[in-house]
C-alpha positions as CSV (number, residue, x, y, z in Angstrom):
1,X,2.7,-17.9,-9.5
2,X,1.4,-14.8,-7.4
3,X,3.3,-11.3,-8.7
4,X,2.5,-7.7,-7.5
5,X,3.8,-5.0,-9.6
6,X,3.8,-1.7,-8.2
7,X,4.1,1.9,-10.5
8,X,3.4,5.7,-9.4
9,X,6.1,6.5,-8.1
10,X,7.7,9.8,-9.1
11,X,9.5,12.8,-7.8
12,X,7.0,15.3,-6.7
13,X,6.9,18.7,-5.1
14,X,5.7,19.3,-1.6
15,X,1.8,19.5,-1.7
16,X,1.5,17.2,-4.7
17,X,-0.2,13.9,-5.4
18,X,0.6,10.6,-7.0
19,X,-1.6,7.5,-7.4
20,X,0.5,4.1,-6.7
21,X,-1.1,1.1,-8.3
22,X,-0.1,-2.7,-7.3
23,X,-1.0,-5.0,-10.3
24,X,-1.5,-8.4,-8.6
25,X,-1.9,-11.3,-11.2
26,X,-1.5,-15.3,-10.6
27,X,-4.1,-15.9,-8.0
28,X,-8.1,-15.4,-8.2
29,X,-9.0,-11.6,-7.3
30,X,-10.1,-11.5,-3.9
31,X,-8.4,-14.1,-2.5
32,X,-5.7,-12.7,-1.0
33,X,-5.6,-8.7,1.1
34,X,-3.1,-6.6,-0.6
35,X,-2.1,-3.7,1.4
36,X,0.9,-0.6,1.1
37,X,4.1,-0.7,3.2
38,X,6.8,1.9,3.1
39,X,10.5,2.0,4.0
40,X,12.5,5.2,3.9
41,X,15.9,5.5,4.3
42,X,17.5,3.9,7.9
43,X,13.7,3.8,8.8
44,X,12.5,0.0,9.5
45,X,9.2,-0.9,7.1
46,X,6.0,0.3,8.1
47,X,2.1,0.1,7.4
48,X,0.9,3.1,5.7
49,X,-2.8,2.1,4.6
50,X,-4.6,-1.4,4.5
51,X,-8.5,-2.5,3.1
52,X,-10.1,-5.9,4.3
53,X,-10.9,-7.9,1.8
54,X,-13.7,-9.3,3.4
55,X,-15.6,-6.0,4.0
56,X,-13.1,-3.0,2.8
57,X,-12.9,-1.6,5.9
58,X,-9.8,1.0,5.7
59,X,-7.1,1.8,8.3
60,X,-4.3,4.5,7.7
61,X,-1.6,5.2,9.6
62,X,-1.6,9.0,11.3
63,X,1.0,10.5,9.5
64,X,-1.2,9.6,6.1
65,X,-5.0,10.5,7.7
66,X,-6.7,12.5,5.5
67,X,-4.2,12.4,2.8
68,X,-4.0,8.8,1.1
69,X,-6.8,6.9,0.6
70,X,-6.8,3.3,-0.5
71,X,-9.1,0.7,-2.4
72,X,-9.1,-1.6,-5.0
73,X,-10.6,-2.7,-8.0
74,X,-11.1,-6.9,-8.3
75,X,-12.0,-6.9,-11.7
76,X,-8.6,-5.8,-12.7
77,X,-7.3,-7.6,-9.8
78,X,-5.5,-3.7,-8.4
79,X,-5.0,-2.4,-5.4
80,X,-4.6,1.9,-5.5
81,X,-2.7,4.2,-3.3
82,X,-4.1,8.0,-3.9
83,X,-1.8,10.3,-1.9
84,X,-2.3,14.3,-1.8
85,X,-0.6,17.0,-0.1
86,X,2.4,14.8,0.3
87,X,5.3,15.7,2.3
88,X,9.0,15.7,2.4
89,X,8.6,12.6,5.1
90,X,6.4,10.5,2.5
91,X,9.7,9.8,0.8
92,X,10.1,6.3,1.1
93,X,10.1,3.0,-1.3
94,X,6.0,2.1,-1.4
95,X,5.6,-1.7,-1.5
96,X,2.9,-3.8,-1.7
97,X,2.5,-7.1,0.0
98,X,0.0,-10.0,0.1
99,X,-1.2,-12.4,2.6
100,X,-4.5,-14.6,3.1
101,X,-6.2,-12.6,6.2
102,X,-8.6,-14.7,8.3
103,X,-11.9,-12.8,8.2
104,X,-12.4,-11.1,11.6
105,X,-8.6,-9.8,11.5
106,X,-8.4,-6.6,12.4
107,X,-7.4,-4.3,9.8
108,X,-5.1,-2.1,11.9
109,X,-3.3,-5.2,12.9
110,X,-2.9,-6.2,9.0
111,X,-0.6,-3.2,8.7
112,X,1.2,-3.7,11.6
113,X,2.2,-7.2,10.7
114,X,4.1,-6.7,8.0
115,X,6.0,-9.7,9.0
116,X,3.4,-11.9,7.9
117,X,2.5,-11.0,4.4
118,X,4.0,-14.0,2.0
119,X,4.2,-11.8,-1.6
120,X,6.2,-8.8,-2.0
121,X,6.2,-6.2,-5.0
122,X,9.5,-4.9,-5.9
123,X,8.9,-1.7,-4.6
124,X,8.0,1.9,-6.1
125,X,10.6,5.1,-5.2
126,X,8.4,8.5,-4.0
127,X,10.4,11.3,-3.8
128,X,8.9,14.3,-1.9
129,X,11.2,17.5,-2.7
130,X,11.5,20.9,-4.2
């Protein structure tokens, strides 16, 4: 059975960084994109960053450009979310979802679907506050 498990998340002070790591087991590495999804407080669930399996291309969401950066490791099967400088409005619960992307999809769509992704992580609290 597929299972993500998400760690990272911390309180942290304005201008700090925290690396989230989704832990994906039960399926062969590869197989399926993973990609990070946040939802703060009365806020519905958005994309923040998403990687292609099929050729790593990267898309961020603008509030996160030049900030987080994404990528993965298949060999321990681990999708990474590096986040620096982070802000008050990064607070949010950091999930990270799975789905089976056809090859050409576009990677700015995978995060805007997040409708579509079948396996859900329980989720990862990041606090931004001094």
């Amino acid at each position: 059975q597929l299972r993500l498990v998400e760690s990272g998340g911390a309180l942290v002070q304005p201008g700090g960084s925290l690396r989230l790591s989704c832990a994906a087991s039960g399926f062969t590495p590869g197989y399926y994109d993973i990609n990070w999804f946040r939802q703060a407080p009365g806020k519905e669930r958005e994309g923040v960053s998403c990687i292609s399996r099929s050729d790593d291309r990267t898309y961020y969401t603008d509030s996160v450009k030049g900030r987080f950066t994404i990528s993965r490791d298949n060999a321990k099967n681990t999708v990474y979310l590096q986040m620096n400088s982070l802000k008050p409005d990064d607070t949010a619960v950091y999930y990270c979802a799975a789905v089976r992307w056809g090859p050409a999809t576009d990677v700015q769509a995978m995060c805007q679907a997040h409708w579509a992704y079948d396996y859900w992580g329980q989720g990862t609290q990041v606090t931004v506050s001094s």
